[in-house]
Backbone as ProteinMPNN parsed JSONL, in Angstrom:
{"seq_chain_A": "XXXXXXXXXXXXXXXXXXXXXXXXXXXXXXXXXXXXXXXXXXXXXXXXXXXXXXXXXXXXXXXXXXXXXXXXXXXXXXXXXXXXXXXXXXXXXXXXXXXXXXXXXXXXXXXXXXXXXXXXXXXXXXXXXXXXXXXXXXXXXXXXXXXXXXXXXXXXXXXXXXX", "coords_chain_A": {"N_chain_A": [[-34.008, -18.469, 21.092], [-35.791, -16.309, 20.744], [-38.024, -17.767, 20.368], [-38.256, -18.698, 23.446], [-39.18, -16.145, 24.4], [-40.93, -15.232, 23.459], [-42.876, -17.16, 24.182], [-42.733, -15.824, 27.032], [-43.528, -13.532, 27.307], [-46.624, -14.262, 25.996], [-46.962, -15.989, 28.213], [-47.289, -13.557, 30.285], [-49.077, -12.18, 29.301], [-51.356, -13.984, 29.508], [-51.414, -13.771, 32.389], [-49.632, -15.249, 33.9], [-47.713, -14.565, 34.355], [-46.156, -11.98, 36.357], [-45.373, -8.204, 35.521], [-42.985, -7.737, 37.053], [-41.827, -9.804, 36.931], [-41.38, -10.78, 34.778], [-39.843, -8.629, 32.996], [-37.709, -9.309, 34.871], [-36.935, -11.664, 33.868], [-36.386, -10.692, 31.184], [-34.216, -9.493, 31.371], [-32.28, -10.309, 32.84], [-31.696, -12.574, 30.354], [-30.735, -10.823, 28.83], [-28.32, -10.52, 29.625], [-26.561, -12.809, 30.356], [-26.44, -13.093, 27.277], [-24.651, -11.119, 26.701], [-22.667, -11.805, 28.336], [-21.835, -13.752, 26.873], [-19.491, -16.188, 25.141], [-17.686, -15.231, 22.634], [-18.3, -16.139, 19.297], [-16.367, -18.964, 17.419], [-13.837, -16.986, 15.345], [-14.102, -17.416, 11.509], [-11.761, -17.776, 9.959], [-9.605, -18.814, 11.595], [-6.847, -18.863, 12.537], [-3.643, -21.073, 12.947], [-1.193, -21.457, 13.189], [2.1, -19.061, 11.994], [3.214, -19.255, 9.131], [4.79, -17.744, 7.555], [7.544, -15.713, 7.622], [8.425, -12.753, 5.431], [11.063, -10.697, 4.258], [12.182, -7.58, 2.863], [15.221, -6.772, 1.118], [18.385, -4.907, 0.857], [20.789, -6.501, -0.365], [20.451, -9.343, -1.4], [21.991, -11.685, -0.991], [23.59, -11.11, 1.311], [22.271, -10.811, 3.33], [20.699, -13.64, 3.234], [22.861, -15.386, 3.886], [23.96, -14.351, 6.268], [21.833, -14.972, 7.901], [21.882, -17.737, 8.049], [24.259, -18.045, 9.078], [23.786, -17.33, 11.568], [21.756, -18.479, 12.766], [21.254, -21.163, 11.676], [19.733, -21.437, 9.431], [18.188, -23.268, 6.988], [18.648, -23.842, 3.55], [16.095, -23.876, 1.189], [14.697, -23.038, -0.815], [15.434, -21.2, -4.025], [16.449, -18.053, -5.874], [17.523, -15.538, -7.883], [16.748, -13.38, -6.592], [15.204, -14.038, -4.566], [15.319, -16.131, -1.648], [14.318, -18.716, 0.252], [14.62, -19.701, 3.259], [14.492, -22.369, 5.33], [12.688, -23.356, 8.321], [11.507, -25.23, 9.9], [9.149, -28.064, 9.246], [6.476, -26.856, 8.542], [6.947, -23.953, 8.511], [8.512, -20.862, 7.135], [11.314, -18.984, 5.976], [11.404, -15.669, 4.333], [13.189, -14.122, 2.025], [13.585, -11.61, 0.253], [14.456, -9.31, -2.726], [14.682, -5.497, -2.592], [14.093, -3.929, -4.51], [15.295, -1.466, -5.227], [13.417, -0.197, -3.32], [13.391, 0.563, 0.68], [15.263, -1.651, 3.585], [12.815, -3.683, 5.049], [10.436, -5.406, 6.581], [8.272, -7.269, 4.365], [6.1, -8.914, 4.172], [4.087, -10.838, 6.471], [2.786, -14.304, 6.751], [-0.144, -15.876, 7.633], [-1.273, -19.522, 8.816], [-4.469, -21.447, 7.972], [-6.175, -23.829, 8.461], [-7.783, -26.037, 6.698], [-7.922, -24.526, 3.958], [-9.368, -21.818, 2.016], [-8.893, -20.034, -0.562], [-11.054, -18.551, -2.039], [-12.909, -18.195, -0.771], [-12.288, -17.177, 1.837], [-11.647, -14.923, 0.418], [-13.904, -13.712, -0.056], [-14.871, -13.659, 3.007], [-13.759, -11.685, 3.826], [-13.848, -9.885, 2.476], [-16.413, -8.867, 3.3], [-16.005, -7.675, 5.23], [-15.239, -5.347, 4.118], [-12.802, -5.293, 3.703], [-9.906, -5.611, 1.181], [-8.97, -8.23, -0.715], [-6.216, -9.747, -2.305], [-6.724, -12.259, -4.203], [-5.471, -15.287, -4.42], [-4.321, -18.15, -6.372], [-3.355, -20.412, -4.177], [-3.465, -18.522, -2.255], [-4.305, -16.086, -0.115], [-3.5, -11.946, 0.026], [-3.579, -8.934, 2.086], [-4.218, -5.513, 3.164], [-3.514, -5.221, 6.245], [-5.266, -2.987, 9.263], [-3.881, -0.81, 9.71], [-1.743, -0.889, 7.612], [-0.032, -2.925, 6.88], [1.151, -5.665, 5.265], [-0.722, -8.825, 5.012], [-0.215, -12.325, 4.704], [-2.631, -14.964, 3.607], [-2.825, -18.565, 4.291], [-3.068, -21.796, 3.094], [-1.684, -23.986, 6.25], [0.731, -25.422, 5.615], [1.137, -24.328, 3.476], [4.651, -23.968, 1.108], [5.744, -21.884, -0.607], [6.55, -19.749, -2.998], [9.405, -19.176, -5.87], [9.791, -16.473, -7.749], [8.45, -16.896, -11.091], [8.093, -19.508, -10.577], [6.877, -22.813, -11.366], [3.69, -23.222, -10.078], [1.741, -26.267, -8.352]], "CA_chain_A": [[-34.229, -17.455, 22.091], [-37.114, -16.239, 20.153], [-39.208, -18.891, 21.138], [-38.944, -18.188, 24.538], [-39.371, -14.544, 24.705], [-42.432, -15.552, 22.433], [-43.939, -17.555, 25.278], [-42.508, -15.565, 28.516], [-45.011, -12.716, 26.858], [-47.653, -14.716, 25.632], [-47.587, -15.945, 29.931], [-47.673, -12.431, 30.971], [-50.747, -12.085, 28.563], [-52.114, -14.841, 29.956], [-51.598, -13.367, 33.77], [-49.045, -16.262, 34.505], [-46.124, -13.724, 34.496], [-46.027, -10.786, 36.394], [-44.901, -7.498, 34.835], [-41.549, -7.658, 37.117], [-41.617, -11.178, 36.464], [-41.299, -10.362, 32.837], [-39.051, -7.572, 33.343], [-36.433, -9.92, 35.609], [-36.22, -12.885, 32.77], [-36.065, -10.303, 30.034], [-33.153, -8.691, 31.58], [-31.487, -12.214, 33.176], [-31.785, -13.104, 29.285], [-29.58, -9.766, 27.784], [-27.355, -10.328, 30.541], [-26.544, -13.788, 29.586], [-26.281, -12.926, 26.186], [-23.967, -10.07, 26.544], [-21.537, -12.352, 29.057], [-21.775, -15.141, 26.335], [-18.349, -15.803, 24.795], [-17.751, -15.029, 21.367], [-18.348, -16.761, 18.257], [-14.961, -18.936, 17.02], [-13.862, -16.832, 13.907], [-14.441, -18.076, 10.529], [-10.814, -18.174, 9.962], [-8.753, -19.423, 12.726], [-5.086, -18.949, 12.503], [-2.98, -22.104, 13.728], [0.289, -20.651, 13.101], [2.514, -18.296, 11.55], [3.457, -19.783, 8.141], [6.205, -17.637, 6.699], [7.714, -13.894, 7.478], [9.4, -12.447, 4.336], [11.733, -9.423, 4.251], [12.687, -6.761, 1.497], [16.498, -6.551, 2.018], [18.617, -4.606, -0.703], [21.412, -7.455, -0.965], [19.83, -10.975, -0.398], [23.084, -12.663, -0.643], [24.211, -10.758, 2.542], [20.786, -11.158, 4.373], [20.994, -14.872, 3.296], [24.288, -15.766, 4.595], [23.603, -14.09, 7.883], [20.272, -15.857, 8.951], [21.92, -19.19, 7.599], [25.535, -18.397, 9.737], [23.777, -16.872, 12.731], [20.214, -19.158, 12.798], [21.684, -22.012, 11.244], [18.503, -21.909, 8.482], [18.749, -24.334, 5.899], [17.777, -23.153, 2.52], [14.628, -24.784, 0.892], [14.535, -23.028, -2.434], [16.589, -20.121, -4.238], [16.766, -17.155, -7.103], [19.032, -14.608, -7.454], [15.753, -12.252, -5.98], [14.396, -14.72, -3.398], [15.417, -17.118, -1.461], [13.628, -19.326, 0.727], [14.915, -20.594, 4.184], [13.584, -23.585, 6.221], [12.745, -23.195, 10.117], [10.693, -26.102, 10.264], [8.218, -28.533, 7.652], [5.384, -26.33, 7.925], [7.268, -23.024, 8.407], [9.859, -20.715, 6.31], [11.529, -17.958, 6.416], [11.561, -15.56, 2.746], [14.384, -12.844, 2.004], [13.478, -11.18, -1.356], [15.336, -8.071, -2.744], [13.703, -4.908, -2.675], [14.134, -3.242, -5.599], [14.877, 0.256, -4.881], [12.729, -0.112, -1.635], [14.145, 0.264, 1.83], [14.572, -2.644, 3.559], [11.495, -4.439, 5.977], [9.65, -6.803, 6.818], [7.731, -7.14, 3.349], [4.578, -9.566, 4.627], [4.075, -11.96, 7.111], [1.474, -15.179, 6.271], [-1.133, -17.159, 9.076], [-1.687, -20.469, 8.137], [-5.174, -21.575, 8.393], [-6.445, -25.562, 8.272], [-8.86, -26.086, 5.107], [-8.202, -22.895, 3.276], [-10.126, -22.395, 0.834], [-8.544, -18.575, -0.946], [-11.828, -17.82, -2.795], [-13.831, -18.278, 0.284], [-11.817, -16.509, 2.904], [-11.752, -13.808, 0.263], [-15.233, -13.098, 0.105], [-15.639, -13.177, 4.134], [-13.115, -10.248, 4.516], [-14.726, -8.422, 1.639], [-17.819, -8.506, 3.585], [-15.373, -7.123, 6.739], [-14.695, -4.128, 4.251], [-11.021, -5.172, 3.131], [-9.84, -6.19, -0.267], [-7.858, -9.363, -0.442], [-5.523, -9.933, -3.412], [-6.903, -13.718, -3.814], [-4.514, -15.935, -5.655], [-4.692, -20.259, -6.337], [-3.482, -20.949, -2.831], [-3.359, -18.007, -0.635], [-4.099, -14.477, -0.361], [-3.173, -11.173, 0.515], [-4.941, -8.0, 1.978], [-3.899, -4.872, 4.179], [-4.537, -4.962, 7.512], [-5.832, -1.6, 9.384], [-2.139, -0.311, 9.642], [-1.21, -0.995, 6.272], [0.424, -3.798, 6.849], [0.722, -6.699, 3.879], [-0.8, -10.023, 5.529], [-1.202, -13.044, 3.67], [-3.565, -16.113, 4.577], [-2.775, -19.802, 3.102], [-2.667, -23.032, 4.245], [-0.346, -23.99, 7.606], [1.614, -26.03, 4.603], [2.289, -23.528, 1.954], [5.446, -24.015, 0.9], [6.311, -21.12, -0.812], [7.459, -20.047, -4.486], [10.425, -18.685, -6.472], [9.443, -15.968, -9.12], [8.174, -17.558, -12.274], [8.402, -20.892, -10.283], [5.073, -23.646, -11.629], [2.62, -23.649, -8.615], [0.626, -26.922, -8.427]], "C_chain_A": [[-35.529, -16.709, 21.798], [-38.622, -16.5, 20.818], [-39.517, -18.332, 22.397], [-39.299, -17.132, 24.943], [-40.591, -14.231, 24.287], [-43.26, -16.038, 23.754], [-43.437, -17.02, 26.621], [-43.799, -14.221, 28.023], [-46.25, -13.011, 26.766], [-48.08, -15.32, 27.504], [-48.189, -14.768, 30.579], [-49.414, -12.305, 30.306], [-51.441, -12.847, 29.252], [-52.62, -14.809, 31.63], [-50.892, -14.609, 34.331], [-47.607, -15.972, 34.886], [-46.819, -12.401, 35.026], [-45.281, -10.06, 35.235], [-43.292, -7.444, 35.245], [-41.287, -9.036, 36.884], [-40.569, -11.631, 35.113], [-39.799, -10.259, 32.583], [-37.414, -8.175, 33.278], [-36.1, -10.999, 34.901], [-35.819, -12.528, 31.748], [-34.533, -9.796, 30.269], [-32.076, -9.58, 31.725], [-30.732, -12.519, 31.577], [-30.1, -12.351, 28.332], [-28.32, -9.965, 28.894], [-26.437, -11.423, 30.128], [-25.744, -13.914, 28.474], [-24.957, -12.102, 25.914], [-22.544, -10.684, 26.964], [-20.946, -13.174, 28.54], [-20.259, -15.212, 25.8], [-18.335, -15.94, 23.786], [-17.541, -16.06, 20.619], [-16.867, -17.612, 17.756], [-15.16, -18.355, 15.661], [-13.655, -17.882, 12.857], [-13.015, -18.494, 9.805], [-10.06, -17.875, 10.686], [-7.534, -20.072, 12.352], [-4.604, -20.509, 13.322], [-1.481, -21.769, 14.023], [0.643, -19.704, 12.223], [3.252, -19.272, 10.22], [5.074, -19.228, 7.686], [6.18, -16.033, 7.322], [8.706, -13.634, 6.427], [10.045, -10.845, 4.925], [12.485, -9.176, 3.029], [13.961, -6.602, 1.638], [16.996, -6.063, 0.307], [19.954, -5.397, -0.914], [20.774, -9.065, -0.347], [20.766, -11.704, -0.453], [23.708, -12.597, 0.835], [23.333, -11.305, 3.319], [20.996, -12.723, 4.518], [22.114, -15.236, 4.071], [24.222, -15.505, 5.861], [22.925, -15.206, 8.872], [20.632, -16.997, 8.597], [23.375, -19.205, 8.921], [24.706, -18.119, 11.28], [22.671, -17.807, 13.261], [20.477, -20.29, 12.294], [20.338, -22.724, 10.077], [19.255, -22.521, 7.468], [17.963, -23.434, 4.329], [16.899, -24.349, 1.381], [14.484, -24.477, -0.641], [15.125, -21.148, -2.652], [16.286, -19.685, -5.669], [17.51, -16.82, -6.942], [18.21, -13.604, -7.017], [15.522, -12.955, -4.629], [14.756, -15.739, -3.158], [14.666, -17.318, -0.002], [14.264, -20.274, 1.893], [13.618, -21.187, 4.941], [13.95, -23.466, 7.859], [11.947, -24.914, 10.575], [9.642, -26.6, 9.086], [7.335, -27.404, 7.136], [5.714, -23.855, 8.338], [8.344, -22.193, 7.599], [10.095, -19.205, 6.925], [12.129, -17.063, 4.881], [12.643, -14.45, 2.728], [14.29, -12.577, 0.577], [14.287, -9.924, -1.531], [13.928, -7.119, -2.907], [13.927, -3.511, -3.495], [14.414, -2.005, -5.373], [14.09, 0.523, -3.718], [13.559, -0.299, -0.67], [14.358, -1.091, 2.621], [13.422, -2.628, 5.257], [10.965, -5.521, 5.968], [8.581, -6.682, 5.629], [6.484, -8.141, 3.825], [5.131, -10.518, 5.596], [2.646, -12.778, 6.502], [1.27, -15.712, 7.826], [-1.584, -18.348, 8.065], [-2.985, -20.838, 8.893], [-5.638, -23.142, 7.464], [-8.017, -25.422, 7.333], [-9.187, -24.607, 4.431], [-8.489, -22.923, 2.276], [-9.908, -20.581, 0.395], [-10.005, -17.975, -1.192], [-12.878, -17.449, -1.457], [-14.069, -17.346, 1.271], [-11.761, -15.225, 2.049], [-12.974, -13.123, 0.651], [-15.757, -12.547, 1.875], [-14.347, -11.845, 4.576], [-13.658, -9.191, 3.402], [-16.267, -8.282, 2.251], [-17.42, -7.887, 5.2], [-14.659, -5.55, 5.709], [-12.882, -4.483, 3.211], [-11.168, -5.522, 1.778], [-9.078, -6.632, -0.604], [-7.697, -9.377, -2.05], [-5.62, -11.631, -3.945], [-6.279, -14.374, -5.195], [-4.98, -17.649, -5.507], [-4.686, -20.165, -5.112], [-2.902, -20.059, -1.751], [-4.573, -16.529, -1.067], [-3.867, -12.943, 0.119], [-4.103, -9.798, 0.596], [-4.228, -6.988, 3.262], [-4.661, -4.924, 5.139], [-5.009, -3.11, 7.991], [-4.594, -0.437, 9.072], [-1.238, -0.157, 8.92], [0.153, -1.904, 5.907], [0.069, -5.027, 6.205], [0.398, -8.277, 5.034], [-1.164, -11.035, 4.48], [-1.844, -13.952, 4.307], [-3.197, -17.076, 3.513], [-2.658, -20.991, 4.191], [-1.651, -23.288, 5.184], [0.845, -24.445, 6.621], [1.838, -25.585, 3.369], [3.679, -23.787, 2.183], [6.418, -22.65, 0.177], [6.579, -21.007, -2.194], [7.854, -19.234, -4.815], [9.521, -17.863, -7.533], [9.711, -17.051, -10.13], [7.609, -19.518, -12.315], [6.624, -21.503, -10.777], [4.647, -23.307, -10.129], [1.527, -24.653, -9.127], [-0.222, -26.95, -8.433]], "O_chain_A": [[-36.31, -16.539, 22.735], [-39.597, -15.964, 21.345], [-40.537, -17.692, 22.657], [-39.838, -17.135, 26.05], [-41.246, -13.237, 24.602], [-44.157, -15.363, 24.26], [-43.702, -17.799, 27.537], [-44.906, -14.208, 28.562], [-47.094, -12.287, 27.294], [-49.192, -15.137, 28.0], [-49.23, -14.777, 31.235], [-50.52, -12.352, 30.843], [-52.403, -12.266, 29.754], [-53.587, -15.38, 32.133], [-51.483, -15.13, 35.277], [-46.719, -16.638, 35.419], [-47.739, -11.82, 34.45], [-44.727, -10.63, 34.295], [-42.409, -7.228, 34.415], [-40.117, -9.235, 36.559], [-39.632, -12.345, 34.758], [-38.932, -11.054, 32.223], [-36.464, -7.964, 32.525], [-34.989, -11.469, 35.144], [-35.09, -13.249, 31.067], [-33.751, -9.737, 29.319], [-31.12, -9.662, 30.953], [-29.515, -12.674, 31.478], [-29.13, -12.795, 27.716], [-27.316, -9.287, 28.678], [-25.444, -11.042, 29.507], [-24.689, -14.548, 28.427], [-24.243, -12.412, 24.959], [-21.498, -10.394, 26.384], [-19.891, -13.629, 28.981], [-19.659, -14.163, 26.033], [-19.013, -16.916, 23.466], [-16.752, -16.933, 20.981], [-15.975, -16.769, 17.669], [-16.041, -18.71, 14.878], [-13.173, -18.988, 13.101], [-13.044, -19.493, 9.087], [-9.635, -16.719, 10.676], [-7.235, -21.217, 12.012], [-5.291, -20.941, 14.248], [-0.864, -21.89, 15.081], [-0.278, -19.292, 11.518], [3.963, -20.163, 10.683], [6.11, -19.875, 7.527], [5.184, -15.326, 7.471], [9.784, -14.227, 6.471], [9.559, -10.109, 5.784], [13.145, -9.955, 2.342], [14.061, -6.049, 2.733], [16.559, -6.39, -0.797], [20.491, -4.902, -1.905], [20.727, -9.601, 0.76], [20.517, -12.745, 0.155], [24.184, -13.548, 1.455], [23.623, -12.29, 3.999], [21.376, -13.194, 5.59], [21.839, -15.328, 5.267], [24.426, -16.422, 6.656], [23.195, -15.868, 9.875], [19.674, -17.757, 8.737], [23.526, -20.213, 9.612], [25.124, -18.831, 12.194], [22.738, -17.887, 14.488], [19.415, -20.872, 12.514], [20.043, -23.905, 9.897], [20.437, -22.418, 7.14], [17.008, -22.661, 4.255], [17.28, -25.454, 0.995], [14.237, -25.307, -1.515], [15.193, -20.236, -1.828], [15.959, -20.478, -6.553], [18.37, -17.232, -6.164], [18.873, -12.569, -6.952], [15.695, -12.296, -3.603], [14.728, -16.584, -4.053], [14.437, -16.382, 0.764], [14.45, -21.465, 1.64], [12.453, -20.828, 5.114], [15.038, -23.478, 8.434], [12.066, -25.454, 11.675], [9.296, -25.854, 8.171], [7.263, -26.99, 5.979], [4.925, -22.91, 8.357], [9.286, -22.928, 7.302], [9.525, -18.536, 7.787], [13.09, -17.542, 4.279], [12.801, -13.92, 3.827], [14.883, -13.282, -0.239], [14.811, -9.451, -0.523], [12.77, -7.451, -3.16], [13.911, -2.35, -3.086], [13.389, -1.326, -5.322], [14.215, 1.623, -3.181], [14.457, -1.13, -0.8], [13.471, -1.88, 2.296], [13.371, -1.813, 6.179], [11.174, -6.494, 5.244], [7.784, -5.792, 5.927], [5.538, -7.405, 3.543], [6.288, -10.938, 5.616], [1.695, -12.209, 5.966], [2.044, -15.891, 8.766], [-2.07, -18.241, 6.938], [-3.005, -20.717, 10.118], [-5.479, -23.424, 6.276], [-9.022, -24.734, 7.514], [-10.186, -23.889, 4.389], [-8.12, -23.774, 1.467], [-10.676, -19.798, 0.953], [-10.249, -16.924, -0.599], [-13.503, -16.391, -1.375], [-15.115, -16.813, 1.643], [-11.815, -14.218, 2.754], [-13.085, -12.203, 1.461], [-16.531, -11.631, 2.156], [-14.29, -11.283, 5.67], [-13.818, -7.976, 3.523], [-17.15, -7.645, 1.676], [-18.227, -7.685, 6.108], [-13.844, -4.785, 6.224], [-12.233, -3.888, 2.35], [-12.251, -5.714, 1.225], [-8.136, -5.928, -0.97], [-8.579, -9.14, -2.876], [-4.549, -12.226, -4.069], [-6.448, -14.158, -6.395], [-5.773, -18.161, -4.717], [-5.753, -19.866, -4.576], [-2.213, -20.377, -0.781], [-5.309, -16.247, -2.013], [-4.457, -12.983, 1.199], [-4.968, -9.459, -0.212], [-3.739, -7.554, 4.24], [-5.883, -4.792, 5.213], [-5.049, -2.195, 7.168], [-4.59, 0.533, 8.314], [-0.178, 0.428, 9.14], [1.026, -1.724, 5.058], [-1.035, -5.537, 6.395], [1.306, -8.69, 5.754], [-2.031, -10.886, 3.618], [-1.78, -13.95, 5.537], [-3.171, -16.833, 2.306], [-2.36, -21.116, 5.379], [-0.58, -22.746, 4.912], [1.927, -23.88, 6.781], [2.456, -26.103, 2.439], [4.049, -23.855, 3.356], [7.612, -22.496, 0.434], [6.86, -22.06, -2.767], [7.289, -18.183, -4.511], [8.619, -18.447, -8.133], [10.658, -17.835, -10.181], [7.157, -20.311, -13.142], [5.557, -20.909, -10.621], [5.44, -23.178, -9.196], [0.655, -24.355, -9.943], [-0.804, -28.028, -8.551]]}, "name": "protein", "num_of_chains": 1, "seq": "XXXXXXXXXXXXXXXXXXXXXXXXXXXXXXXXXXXXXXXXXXXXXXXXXXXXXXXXXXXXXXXXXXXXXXXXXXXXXXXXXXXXXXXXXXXXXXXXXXXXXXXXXXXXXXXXXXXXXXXXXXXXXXXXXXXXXXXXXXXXXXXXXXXXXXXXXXXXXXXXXXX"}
Protein backbone atom coordinates (compact mmCIF):
# COMPACT_ATOMS: atom_id res chain seq x y z
CA UNK A 1 0.00 0.00 0.00
CA UNK A 2 3.02 2.06 0.43
CA UNK A 3 4.03 1.72 -2.93
CA UNK A 4 1.12 3.11 -4.22
CA UNK A 5 0.56 6.07 -2.13
CA UNK A 6 4.37 6.52 -3.07
CA UNK A 7 3.46 6.86 -6.74
CA UNK A 8 -0.28 8.42 -6.51
CA UNK A 9 1.99 11.52 -4.97
CA UNK A 10 4.92 11.31 -6.93
CA UNK A 11 1.79 11.70 -10.11
CA UNK A 12 0.38 14.63 -8.41
CA UNK A 13 4.04 16.03 -8.39
CA UNK A 14 4.31 15.28 -11.68
CA UNK A 15 0.78 17.21 -12.57
CA UNK A 16 -0.80 13.76 -13.60
CA UNK A 17 -3.04 13.82 -10.45
CA UNK A 18 -5.11 16.48 -9.52
CA UNK A 19 -5.21 17.70 -5.91
CA UNK A 20 -8.98 16.23 -5.60
CA UNK A 21 -7.77 13.51 -7.59
CA UNK A 22 -5.32 12.79 -4.87
CA UNK A 23 -7.60 13.60 -2.18
CA UNK A 24 -10.50 10.98 -3.67
CA UNK A 25 -7.89 7.82 -3.94
CA UNK A 26 -6.35 8.77 -0.63
CA UNK A 27 -9.62 8.63 1.04
CA UNK A 28 -11.20 5.53 -1.34
CA UNK A 29 -7.85 3.87 0.09
CA UNK A 30 -8.66 4.49 4.24
CA UNK A 31 -12.03 3.56 3.46
CA UNK A 32 -11.14 0.25 2.12
CA UNK A 33 -8.84 -0.32 4.71
CA UNK A 34 -11.06 0.45 7.57
CA UNK A 35 -14.05 -1.93 5.88
CA UNK A 36 -11.28 -4.65 5.44
CA UNK A 37 -12.05 -7.71 7.59
CA UNK A 38 -9.91 -8.56 10.31
CA UNK A 39 -6.82 -10.41 10.60
CA UNK A 40 -7.52 -14.45 11.57
CA UNK A 41 -6.18 -14.55 15.24
CA UNK A 42 -2.99 -16.13 16.01
CA UNK A 43 -4.74 -18.60 18.09
CA UNK A 44 -7.89 -19.93 16.77
CA UNK A 45 -10.04 -21.90 19.05
CA UNK A 46 -11.67 -25.11 17.35
CA UNK A 47 -13.45 -26.26 20.31
CA UNK A 48 -14.04 -26.38 23.85
CA UNK A 49 -11.71 -29.09 25.24
CA UNK A 50 -12.67 -29.65 28.85
CA UNK A 51 -14.89 -27.61 31.64
CA UNK A 52 -13.76 -28.56 35.20
CA UNK A 53 -15.68 -27.82 38.42
CA UNK A 54 -14.63 -27.31 42.19
CA UNK A 55 -17.39 -29.33 43.96
CA UNK A 56 -16.94 -30.05 47.83
CA UNK A 57 -17.90 -33.92 47.50
CA UNK A 58 -16.72 -35.34 44.07
CA UNK A 59 -18.19 -38.64 44.73
CA UNK A 60 -21.69 -36.96 44.78
CA UNK A 61 -20.95 -34.59 41.77
CA UNK A 62 -19.55 -37.75 40.02
CA UNK A 63 -22.39 -40.03 40.37
CA UNK A 64 -24.82 -37.38 39.30
CA UNK A 65 -23.29 -36.29 35.86
CA UNK A 66 -22.62 -40.15 35.24
CA UNK A 67 -26.62 -41.13 36.40
CA UNK A 68 -28.15 -38.02 34.85
CA UNK A 69 -25.61 -37.48 31.51
CA UNK A 70 -24.76 -40.94 31.23
CA UNK A 71 -20.72 -39.76 31.24
CA UNK A 72 -18.42 -42.47 31.20
CA UNK A 73 -15.44 -42.05 33.37
CA UNK A 74 -11.97 -41.80 31.61
CA UNK A 75 -9.68 -41.49 34.58
CA UNK A 76 -10.08 -41.18 38.54
CA UNK A 77 -8.53 -40.01 42.18
CA UNK A 78 -10.11 -39.65 45.20
CA UNK A 79 -9.70 -35.48 44.28
CA UNK A 80 -10.40 -35.65 40.53
CA UNK A 81 -12.07 -37.43 38.38
CA UNK A 82 -12.26 -37.27 34.80
CA UNK A 83 -15.47 -37.92 32.69
CA UNK A 84 -15.67 -38.65 28.91
CA UNK A 85 -18.24 -36.66 26.57
CA UNK A 86 -16.56 -37.47 23.54
CA UNK A 87 -12.59 -38.53 22.14
CA UNK A 88 -11.49 -35.10 22.01
CA UNK A 89 -13.62 -33.70 24.88
CA UNK A 90 -14.01 -34.25 28.87
CA UNK A 91 -15.63 -33.24 31.48
CA UNK A 92 -13.26 -32.64 35.12
CA UNK A 93 -14.91 -32.62 38.75
CA UNK A 94 -12.08 -31.88 41.26
CA UNK A 95 -12.72 -31.19 45.02
CA UNK A 96 -12.38 -27.86 46.25
CA UNK A 97 -10.69 -27.81 49.19
CA UNK A 98 -12.35 -25.50 51.48
CA UNK A 99 -13.48 -23.45 48.34
CA UNK A 100 -17.09 -22.99 47.37
CA UNK A 101 -18.14 -24.83 44.71
CA UNK A 102 -17.80 -23.51 40.62
CA UNK A 103 -16.88 -23.84 37.66
CA UNK A 104 -12.98 -23.98 38.41
CA UNK A 105 -11.59 -23.42 34.50
CA UNK A 106 -12.75 -24.09 31.29
CA UNK A 107 -9.92 -25.09 28.32
CA UNK A 108 -10.13 -24.07 24.14
CA UNK A 109 -8.45 -26.43 22.20
CA UNK A 110 -6.32 -25.02 19.57
CA UNK A 111 -4.71 -27.18 16.36
CA UNK A 112 -0.70 -27.05 16.56
CA UNK A 113 -0.28 -25.69 20.02
CA UNK A 114 2.68 -24.90 20.74
CA UNK A 115 2.37 -23.63 25.05
CA UNK A 116 5.65 -21.64 24.92
CA UNK A 117 4.58 -19.80 21.90
CA UNK A 118 1.01 -18.94 22.62
CA UNK A 119 2.50 -17.82 25.90
CA UNK A 120 4.60 -15.22 24.71
CA UNK A 121 1.76 -13.79 22.20
CA UNK A 122 -0.62 -13.09 25.20
CA UNK A 123 2.24 -11.66 27.19
CA UNK A 124 2.63 -9.23 24.49
CA UNK A 125 -1.55 -8.75 24.88
CA UNK A 126 -0.60 -7.75 28.58
CA UNK A 127 -1.78 -11.11 30.37
CA UNK A 128 0.32 -13.62 32.19
CA UNK A 129 -0.16 -17.19 31.19
CA UNK A 130 0.82 -19.95 33.65
CA UNK A 131 2.68 -21.98 30.68
CA UNK A 132 3.06 -25.63 31.45
CA UNK A 133 4.51 -28.87 28.89
CA UNK A 134 1.19 -29.04 27.09
CA UNK A 135 -1.13 -26.30 27.87
CA UNK A 136 -1.55 -23.20 29.67
CA UNK A 137 -3.40 -21.09 31.83
CA UNK A 138 -4.05 -17.25 32.21
CA UNK A 139 -6.97 -14.94 33.58
CA UNK A 140 -9.14 -13.59 31.34
CA UNK A 141 -10.42 -9.77 31.86
CA UNK A 142 -13.11 -11.02 34.43
CA UNK A 143 -10.95 -13.12 36.32
CA UNK A 144 -11.86 -15.99 34.98
CA UNK A 145 -9.21 -19.19 34.87
CA UNK A 146 -8.93 -20.17 30.99
CA UNK A 147 -6.69 -22.70 29.83
CA UNK A 148 -5.38 -23.20 26.11
CA UNK A 149 -4.03 -26.82 24.89
CA UNK A 150 -4.37 -28.89 22.18
CA UNK A 151 -8.20 -29.98 20.85
CA UNK A 152 -6.69 -33.59 22.16
CA UNK A 153 -5.52 -32.99 25.63
CA UNK A 154 -6.54 -35.61 27.49
CA UNK A 155 -6.28 -34.56 30.79
CA UNK A 156 -4.35 -35.61 34.12
CA UNK A 157 -4.87 -37.04 37.62
CA UNK A 158 -2.74 -35.27 40.40
CA UNK A 159 0.76 -36.62 40.46
CA UNK A 160 -0.29 -38.58 37.27
CA UNK A 161 3.29 -38.95 34.52
CA UNK A 162 2.45 -36.53 31.61
CA UNK A 163 4.13 -37.63 28.34
Amino acid sequence: MQQLIEMMVTDFERGKLSRRQLAAALAGMVAVGANAAPSAPDLKVVGVNHVTLRVPDVERSTKFYQDVFGMTMRKASPTVKILGLNPNCFFGIEAANGKGPAVDHFALGIPNFKPKEAGAKLEKLGLKPDVAKDGLKFLDPDGILVQLNAPDYPGYLPGQQQP
